[in-house]
KOLPAFI-734718 format. One record per residue: residue number from 1; residue in three letters; x, y, z negated of N, C-alpha, C, O in turn. Coordinates in steps of 0.1 Angstrom, whole numbers, plus 2048, in hexadecimal, padded with zeros to 3 digits. Layout:
(atom NUM,"ALA",(X,Y,Z),(X,Y,Z),(X,Y,Z),(X,Y,Z))
...
# end
This chain:
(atom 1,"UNK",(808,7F4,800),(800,800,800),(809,80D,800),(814,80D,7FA))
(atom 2,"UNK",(803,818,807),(80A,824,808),(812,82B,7FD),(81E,82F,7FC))
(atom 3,"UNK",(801,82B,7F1),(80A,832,7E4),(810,830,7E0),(814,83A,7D9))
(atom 4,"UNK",(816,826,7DE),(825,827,7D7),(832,82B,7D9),(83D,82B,7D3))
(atom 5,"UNK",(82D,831,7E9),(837,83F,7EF),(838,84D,7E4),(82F,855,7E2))
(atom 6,"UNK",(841,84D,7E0),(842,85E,7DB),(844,867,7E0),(84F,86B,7DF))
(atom 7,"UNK",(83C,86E,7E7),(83B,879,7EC),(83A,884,7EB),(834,886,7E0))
(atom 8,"UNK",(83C,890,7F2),(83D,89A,7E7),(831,8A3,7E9),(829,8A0,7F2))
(atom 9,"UNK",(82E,8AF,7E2),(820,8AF,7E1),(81A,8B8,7EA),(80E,8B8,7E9))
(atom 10,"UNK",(821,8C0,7F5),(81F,8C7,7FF),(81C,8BC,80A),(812,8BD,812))
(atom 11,"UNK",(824,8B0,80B),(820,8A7,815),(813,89E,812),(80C,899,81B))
(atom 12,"UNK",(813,89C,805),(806,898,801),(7F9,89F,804),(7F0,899,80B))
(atom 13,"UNK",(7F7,8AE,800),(7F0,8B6,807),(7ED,8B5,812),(7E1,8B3,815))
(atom 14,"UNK",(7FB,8B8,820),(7F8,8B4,82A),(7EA,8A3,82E),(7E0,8A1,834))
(atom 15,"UNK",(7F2,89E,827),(7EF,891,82B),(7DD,891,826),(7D6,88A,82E))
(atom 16,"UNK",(7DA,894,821),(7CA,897,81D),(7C3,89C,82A),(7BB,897,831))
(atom 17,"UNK",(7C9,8A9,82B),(7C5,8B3,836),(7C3,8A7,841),(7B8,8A3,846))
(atom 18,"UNK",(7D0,8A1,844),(7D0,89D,851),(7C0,891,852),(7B6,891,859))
(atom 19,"UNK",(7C4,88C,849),(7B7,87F,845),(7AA,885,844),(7A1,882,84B))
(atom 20,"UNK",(7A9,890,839),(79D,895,83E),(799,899,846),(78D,89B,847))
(atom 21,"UNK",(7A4,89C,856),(79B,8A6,85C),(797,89C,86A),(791,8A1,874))
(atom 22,"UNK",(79B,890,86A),(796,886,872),(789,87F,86F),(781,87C,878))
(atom 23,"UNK",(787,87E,85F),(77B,87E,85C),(76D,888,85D),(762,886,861))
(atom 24,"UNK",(773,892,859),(767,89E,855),(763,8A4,867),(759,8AC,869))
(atom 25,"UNK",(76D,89F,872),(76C,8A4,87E),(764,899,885),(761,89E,890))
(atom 26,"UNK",(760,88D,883),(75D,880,885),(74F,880,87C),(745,87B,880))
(atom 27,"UNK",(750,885,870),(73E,87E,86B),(737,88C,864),(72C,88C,85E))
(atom 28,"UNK",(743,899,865),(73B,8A2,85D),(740,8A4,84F),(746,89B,84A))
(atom 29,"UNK",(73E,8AD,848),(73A,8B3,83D),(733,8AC,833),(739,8A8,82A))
(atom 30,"UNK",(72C,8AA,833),(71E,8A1,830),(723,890,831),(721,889,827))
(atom 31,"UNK",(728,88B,83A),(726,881,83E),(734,878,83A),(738,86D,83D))
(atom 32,"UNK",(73A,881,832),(74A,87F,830),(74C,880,822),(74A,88C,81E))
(atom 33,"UNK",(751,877,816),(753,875,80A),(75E,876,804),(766,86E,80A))
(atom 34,"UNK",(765,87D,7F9),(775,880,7F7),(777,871,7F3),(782,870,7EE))
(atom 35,"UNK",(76E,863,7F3),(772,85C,7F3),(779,850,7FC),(781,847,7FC))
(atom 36,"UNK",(76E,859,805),(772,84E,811),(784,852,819),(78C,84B,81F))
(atom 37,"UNK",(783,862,815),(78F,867,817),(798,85E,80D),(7A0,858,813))
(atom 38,"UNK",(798,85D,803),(7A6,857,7FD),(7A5,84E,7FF),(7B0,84B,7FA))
(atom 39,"UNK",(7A0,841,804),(79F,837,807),(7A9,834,812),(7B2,82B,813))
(atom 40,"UNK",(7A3,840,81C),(7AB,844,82B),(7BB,842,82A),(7C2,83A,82E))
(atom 41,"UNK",(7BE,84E,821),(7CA,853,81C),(7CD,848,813),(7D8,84C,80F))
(atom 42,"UNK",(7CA,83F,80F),(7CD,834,801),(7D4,83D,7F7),(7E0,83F,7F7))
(atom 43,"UNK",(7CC,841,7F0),(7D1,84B,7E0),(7C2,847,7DD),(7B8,842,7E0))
(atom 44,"UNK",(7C7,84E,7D4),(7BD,84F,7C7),(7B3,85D,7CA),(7B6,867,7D0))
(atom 45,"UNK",(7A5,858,7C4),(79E,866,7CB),(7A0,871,7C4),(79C,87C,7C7))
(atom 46,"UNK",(7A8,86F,7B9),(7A7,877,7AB),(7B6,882,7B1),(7B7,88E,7AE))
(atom 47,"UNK",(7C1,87C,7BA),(7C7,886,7C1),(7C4,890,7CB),(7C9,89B,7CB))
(atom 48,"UNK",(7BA,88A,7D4),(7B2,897,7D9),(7B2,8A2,7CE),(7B9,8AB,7CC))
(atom 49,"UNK",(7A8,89F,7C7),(7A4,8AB,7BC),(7AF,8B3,7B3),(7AE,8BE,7AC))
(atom 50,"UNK",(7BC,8AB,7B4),(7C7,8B5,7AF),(7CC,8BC,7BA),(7D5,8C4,7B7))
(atom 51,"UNK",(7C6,8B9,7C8),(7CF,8C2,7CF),(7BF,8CF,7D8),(7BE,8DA,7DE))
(atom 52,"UNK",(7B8,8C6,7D5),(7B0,8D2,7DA),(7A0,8D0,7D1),(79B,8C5,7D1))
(atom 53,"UNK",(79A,8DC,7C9),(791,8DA,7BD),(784,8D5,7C1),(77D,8CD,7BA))
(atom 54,"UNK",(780,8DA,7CD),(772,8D2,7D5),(774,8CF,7DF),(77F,8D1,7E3))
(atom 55,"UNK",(76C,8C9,7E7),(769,8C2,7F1),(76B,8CE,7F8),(777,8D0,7FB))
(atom 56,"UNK",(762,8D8,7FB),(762,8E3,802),(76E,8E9,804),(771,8EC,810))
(atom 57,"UNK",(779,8EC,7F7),(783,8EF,7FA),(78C,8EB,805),(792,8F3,80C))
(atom 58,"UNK",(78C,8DB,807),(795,8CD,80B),(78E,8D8,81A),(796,8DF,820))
(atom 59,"UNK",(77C,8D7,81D),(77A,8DB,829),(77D,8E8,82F),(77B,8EA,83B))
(atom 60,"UNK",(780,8EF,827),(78A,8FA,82F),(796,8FC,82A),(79D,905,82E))
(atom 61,"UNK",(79A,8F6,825),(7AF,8F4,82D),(7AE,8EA,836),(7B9,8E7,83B))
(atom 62,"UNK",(7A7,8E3,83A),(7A5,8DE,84B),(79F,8E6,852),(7A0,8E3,85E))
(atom 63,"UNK",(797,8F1,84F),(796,8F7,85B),(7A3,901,85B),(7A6,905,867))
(atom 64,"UNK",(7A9,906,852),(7B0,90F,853),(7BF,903,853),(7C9,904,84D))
(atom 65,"UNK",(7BD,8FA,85C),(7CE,8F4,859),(7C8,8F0,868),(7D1,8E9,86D))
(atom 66,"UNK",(7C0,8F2,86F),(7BB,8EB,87F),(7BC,8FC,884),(7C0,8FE,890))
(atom 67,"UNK",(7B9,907,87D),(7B9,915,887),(7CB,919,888),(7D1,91E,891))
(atom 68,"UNK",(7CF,914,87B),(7DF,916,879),(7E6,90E,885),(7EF,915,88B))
(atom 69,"UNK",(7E3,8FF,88A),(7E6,8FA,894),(7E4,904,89F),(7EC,908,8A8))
(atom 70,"UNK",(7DA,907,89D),(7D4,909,8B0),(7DD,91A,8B6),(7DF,920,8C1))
(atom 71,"UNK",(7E0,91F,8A6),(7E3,92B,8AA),(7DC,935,8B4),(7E4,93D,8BA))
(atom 72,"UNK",(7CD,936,8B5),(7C4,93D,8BF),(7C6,94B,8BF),(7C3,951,8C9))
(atom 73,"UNK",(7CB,951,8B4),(7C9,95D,8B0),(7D4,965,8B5),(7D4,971,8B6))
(atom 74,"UNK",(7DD,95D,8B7),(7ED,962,8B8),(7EB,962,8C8),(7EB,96E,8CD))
(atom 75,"UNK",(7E8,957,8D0),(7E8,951,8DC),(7E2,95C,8E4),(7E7,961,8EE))
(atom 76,"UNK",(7D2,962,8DC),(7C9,968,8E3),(7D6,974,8E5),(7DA,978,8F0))
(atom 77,"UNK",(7DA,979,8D7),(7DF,98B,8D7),(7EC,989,8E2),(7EF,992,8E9))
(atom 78,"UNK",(7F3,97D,8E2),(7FE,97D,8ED),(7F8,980,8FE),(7FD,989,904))
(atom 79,"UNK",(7EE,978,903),(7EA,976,90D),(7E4,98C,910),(7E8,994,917))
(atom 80,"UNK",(7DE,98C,909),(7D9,99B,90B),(7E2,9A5,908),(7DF,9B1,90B))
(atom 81,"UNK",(7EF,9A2,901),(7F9,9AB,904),(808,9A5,90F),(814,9A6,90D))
(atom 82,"UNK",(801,99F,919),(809,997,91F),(80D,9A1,92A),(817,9A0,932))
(atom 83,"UNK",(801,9B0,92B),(807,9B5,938),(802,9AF,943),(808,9B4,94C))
(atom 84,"UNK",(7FC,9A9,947),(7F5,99F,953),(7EA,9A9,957),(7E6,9B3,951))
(atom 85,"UNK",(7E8,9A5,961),(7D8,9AF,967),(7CF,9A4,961),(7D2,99A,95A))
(atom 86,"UNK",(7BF,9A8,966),(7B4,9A5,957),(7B1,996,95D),(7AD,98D,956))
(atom 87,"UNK",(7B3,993,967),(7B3,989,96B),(7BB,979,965),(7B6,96E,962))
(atom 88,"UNK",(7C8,97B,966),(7D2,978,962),(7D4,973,950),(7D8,969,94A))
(atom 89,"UNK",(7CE,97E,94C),(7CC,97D,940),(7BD,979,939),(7BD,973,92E))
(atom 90,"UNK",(7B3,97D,941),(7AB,971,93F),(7AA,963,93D),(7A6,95C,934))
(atom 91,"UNK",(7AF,95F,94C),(7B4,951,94B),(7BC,94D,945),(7BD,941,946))
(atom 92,"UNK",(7C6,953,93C),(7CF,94A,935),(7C6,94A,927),(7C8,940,91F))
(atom 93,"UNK",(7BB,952,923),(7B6,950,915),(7AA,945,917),(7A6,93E,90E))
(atom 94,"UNK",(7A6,944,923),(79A,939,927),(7A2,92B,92A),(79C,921,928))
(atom 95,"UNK",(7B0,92A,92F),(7B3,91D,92E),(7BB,91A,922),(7BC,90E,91F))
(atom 96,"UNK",(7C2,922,919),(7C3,91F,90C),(7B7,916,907),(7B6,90A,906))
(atom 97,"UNK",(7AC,921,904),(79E,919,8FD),(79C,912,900),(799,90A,8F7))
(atom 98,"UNK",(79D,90D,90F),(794,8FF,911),(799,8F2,914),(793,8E7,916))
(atom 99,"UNK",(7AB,8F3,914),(7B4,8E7,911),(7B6,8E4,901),(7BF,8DD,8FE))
(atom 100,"UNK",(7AE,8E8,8FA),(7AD,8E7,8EC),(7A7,8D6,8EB),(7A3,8CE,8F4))
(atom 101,"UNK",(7A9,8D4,8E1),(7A4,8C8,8DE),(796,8CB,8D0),(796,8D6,8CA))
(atom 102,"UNK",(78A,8BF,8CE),(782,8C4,8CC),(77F,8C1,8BA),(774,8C0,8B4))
(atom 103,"UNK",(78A,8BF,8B6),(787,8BF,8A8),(782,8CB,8A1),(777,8CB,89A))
(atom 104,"UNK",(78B,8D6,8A3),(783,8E5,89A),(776,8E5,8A1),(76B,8E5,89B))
(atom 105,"UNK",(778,8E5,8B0),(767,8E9,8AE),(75C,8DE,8A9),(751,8E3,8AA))
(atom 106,"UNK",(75C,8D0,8A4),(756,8C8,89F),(754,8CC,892),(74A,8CB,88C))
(atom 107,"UNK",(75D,8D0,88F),(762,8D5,87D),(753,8E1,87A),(74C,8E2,871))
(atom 108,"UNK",(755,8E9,888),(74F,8FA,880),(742,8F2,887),(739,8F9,882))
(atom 109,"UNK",(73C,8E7,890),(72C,8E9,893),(72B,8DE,884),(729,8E4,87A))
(atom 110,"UNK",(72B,8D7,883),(72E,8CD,874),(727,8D9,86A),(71B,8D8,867))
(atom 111,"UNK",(72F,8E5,866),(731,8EE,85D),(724,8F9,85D),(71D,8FE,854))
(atom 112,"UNK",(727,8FB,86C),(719,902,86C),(709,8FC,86E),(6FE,901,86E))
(atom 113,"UNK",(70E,8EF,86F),(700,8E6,86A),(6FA,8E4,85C),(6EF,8E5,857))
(atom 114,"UNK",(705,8E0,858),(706,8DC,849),(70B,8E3,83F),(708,8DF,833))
(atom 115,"UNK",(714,8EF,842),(717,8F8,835),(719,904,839),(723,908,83F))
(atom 116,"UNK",(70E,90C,838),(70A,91B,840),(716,921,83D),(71D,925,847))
(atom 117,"UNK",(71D,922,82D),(724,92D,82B),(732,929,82B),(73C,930,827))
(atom 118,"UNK",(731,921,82E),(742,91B,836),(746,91E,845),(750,91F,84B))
(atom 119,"UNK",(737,91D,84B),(737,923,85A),(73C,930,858),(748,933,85B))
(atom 120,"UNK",(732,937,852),(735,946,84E),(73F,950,84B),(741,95C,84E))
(atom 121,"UNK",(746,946,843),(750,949,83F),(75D,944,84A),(767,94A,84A))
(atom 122,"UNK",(75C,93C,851),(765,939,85C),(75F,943,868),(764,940,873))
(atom 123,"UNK",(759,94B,869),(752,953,875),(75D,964,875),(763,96A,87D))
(atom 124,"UNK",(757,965,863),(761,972,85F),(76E,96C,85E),(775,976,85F))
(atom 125,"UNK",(772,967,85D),(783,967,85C),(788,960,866),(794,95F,865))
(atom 126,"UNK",(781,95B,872),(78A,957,87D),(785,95B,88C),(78A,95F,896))
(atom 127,"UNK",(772,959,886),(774,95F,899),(76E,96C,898),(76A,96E,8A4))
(atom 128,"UNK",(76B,977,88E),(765,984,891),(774,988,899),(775,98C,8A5))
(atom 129,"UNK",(781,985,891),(78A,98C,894),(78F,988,8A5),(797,98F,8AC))
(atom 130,"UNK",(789,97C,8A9),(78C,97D,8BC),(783,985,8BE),(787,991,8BF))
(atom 131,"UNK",(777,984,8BF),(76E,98E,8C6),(772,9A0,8C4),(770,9A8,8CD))
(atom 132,"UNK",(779,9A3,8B6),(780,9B0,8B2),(78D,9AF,8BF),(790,9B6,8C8))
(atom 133,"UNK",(792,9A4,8BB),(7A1,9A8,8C2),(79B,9A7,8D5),(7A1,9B0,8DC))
(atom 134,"UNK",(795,9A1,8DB),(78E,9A3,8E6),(788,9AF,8EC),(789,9B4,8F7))
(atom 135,"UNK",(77F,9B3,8E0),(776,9C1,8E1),(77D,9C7,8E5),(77B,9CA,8F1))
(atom 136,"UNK",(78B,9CD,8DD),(795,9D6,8DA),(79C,9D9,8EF),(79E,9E3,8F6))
(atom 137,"UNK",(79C,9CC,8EF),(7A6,9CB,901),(797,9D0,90C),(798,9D5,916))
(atom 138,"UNK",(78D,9CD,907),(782,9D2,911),(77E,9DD,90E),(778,9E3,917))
(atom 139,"UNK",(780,9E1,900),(77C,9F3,8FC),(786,9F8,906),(782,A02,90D))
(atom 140,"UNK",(795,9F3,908),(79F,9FA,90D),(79D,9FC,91A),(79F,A07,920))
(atom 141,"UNK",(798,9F0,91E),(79A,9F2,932),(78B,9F5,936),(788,9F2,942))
(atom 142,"UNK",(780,9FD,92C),(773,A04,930),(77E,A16,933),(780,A1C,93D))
(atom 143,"UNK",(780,A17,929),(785,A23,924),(78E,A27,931),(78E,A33,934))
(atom 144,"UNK",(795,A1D,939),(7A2,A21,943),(798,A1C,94F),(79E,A19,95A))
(atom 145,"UNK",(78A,A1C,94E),(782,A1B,95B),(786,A09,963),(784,A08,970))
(atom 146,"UNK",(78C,9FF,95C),(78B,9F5,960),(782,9EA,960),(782,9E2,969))
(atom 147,"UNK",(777,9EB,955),(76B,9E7,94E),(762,9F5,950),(766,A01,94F))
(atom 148,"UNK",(750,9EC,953),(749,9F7,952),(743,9F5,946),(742,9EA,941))
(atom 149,"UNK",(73E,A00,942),(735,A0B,933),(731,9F7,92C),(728,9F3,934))
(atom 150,"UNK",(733,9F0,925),(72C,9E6,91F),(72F,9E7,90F),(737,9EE,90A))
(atom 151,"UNK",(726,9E0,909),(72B,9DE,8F9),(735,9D1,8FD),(732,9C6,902))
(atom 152,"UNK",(745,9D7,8F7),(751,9D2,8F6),(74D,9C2,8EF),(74F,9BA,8F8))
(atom 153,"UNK",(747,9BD,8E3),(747,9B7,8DA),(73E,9AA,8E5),(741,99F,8E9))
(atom 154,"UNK",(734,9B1,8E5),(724,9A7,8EE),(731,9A2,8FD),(733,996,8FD))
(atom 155,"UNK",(739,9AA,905),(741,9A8,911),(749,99D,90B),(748,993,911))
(atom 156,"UNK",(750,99D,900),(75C,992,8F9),(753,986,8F9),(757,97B,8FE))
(atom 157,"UNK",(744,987,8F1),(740,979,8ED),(73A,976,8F9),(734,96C,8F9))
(atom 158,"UNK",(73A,97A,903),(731,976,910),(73F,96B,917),(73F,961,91E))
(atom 159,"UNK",(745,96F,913),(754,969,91A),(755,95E,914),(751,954,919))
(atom 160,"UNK",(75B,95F,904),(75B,953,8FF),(74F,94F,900),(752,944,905))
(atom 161,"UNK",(745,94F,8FF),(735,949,8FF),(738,93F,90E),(73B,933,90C))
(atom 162,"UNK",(738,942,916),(73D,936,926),(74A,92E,91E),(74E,923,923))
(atom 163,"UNK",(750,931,915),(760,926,916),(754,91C,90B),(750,911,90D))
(atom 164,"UNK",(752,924,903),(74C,918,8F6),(743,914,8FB),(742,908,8F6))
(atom 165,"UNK",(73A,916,903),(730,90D,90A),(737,902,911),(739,8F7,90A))
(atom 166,"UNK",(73B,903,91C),(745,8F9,91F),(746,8F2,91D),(742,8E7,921))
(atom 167,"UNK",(751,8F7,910),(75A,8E9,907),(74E,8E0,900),(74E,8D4,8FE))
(atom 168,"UNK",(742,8EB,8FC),(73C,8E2,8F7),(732,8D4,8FF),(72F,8C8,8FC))
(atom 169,"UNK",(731,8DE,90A),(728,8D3,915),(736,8C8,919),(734,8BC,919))
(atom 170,"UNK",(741,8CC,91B),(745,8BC,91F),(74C,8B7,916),(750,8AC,919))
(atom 171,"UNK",(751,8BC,90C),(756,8B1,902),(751,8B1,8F8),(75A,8B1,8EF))
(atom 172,"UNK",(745,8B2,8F1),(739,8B1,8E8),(732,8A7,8EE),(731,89B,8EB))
(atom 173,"UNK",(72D,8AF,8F8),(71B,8A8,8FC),(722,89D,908),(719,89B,910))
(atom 174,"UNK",(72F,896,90C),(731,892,917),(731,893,925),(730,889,92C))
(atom 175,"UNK",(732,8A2,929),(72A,8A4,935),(739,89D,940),(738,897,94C))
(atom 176,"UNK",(745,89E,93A),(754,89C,93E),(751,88F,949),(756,88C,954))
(atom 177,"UNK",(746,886,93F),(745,87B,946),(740,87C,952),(747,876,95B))
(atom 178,"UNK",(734,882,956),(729,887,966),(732,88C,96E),(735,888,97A))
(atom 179,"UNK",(738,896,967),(737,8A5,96B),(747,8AC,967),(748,8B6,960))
(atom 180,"UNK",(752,8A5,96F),(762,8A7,96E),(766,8B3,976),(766,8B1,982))
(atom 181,"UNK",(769,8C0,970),(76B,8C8,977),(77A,8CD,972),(77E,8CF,966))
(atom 182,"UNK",(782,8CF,97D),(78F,8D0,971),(78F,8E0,96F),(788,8E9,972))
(atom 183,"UNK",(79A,8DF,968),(79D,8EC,95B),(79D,8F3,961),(794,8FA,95F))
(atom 184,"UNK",(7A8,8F7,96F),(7AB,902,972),(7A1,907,97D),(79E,913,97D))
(atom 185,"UNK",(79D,902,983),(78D,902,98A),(780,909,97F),(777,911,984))
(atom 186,"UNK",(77F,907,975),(777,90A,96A),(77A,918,967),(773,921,969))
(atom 187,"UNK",(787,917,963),(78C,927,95C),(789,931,967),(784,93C,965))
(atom 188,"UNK",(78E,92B,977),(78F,937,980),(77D,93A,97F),(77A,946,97D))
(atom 189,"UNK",(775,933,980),(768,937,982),(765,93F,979),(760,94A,97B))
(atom 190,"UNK",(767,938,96C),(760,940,960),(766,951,962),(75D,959,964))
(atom 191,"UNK",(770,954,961),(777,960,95F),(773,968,96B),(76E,973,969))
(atom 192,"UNK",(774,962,97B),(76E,96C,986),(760,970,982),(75E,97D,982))
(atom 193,"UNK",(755,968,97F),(74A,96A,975),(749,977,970),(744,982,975))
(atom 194,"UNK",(751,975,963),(74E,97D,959),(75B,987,95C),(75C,991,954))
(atom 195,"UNK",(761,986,965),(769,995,969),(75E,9A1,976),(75E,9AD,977))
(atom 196,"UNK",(757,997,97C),(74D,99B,98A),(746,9A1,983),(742,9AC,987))
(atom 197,"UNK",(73F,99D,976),(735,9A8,96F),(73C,9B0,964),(735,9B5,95B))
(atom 198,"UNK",(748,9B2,962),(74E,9BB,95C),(74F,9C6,963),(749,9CF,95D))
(atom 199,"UNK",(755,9CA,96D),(75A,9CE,97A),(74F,9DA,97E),(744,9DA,982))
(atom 200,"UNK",(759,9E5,97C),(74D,9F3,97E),(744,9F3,98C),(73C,9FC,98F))
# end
């Protein structure tokens, strides 16, 4: 058996995270037990709770140890200060998103099914601030006559609104299986789209 590895207590941590977040991405919030997690992990369930005080907790340092992975926030502000024309730079934030893999977003519909204020609280602290950091690049290129007169914020989620649709129709709902369209084919459409109704 594993435990009788000594390990140290940051890798231990890790190692929870990693275990919980296969489960809680796989059956839910709800559907997922800190026991069935230590089971997973072979420890004791009584170490979960020395390393994280509730369940709830365990479920956001996996979300906040899957956005630390993905680095979206960093990715998004490089791509829009990349200097590229809006095109260019569109498509690099739309095929970031959609070569993701689909555990966080299992994580946040799970959360926003089952624990409103964990959704909520993942909404303010991870994605108001794309729709801010987005707004900000479309406030910019209204102002320099690149974009016509729109609310900056409603223009951001209309964009991401086509990537998360998407991801969600073919790797949620299966559509990947019918209906194979590849990536770079997808992005160019989505972005000519929503740059053609940008576009004074």
């Amino acid at each position: 058996m594993g435990h009788h590895v000594r390990i140290s207590s940051e890798d231990r941590r890790q190692q929870i995270i990693e275990v919980a977040t296969s489960l809680f991405a796989r059956q839910g919030f709800e559907g997922t037990t800190t026991r069935q997690i230590a089971e997973s992990a072979e420890i004791n369930e009584a170490i979960i709770f020395r390393h994280f005080s509730t369940k709830e907790e365990l479920y956001w340092a996996v979300i906040e140890d899957q956005c630390r992975i993905r680095a979206g926030r960093e990715k998004l502000e490089q791509a829009l200060a990349s200097g590229g024309d809006d095109e260019h730079v569109f498509m690099t934030i739309a095929r970031e998103f959609l070569a993701r893999d689909a555990t966080l977003p299992r994580l946040l519909l799970f959360s926003a099914l089952e624990r409103h204020e964990l959704s909520q609280r993942f909404f303010k602290v991870h994605v108001a601030s794309y729709y801010e950091i987005l707004g900000d690049y479309i406030r910019r290129r209204i102002s320099e006559g690149g974009f016509r007169e729109v609310d900056p914020i409603l223009a951001a989620r209309a964009f991401f609104g086509m990537l998360v649709y998407h991801f969600q129709v073919q790797e949620l709902f299966g559509a990947k299986h019918f209906y194979n369209i590849g990536l770079e084919d997808t992005v160019k459409t989505f972005v000519n789209i929503w740059l053609k109704g940008m576009r004074p």
